[in-house]
N, C-alpha and C positions, 0 to 999 in steps of 0.2 A: 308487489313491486317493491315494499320498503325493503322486505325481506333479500329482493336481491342486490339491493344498495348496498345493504348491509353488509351479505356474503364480500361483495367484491372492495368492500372499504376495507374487513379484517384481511383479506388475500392481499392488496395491498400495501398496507402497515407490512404483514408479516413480511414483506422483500424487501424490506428498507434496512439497510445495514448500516452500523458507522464504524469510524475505524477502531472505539472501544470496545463492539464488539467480536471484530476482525481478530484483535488482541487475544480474547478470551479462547482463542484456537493455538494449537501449535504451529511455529513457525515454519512455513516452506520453506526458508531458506535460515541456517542458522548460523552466522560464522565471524570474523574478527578482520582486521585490517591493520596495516601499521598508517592509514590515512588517518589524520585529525577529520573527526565531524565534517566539519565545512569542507575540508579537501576533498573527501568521496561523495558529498553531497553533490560538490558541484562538479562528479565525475557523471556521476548517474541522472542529473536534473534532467540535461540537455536532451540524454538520449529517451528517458520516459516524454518529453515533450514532442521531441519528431517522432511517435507511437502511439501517442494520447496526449492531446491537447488539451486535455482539461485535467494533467499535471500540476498538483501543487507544492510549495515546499514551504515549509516555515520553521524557524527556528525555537525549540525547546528549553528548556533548564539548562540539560546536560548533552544537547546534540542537536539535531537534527529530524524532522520528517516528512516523509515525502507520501502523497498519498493521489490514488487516483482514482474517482470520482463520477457520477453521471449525478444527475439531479436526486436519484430516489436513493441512490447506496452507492457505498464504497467495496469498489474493485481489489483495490494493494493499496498497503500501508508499509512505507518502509521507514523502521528506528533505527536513528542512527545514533549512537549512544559515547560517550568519549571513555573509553578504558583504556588506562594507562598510559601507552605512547600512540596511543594507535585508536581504531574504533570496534567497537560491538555493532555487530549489524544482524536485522531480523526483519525477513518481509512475510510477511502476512495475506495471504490471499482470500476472499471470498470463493467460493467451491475451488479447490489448486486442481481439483484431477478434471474441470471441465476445460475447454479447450476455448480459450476466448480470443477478439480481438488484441492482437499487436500484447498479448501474453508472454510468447516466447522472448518476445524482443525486451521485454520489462526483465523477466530472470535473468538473461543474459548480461544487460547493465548491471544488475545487481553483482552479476558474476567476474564480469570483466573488470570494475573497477576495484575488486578490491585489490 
């Protein structure tokens, strides 16, 4: 019996992600903006929130991140970073080639507001 505590305590740890290690992956989406930080942030907030209600955003050093969430792991990570006139933008996905809820609807924010 401990032995199967066991098994299913490391099986859970191991699905637990955060978005530092979301980072450690290449970005699904890689691309620039002439929006300042805050401008694209609060293009893309609203729409990750009517998709995923457990949307968060907070503000960085040098930008912005928005990240979305369930209790055990992080889903998307998106940095929004201030270059130049404009912003650096990079979202980050937990598995990008599986097909998840209100997914499509998240890339396309990303996509629409730059």
């Amino acid at each position: 019996m401990r032995i199967l505590i066991a098994a299913v305590a490391v099986v859970m740890l191991a699905g637990c992600s955060t978005p530092n290690d979301l980072k450690s992956n290449k970005p699904t989406i890689s691309s620039s903006s002439s929006k300042a930080p805050k401008q694209y942030a609060l293009c893309v907030f609203p729409k990750w929130q009517e998709e995923r209600s457990t949307s968060t955003m907070s503000e960085t050093e040098d930008g912005y991140r928005l990240i979305v969430a369930t209790d055990m792991m992080t889903d998307e990570v998106l940095e929004i970073v201030k270059s130049g006139n404009g912003s650096r933008v990079a979202l980050y996905q937990r598995m990008p080639w599986a097909k998840m809820v209100g997914r499509g609807a998240i890339e396309d924010a990303v996509r629409r507001c730059l």
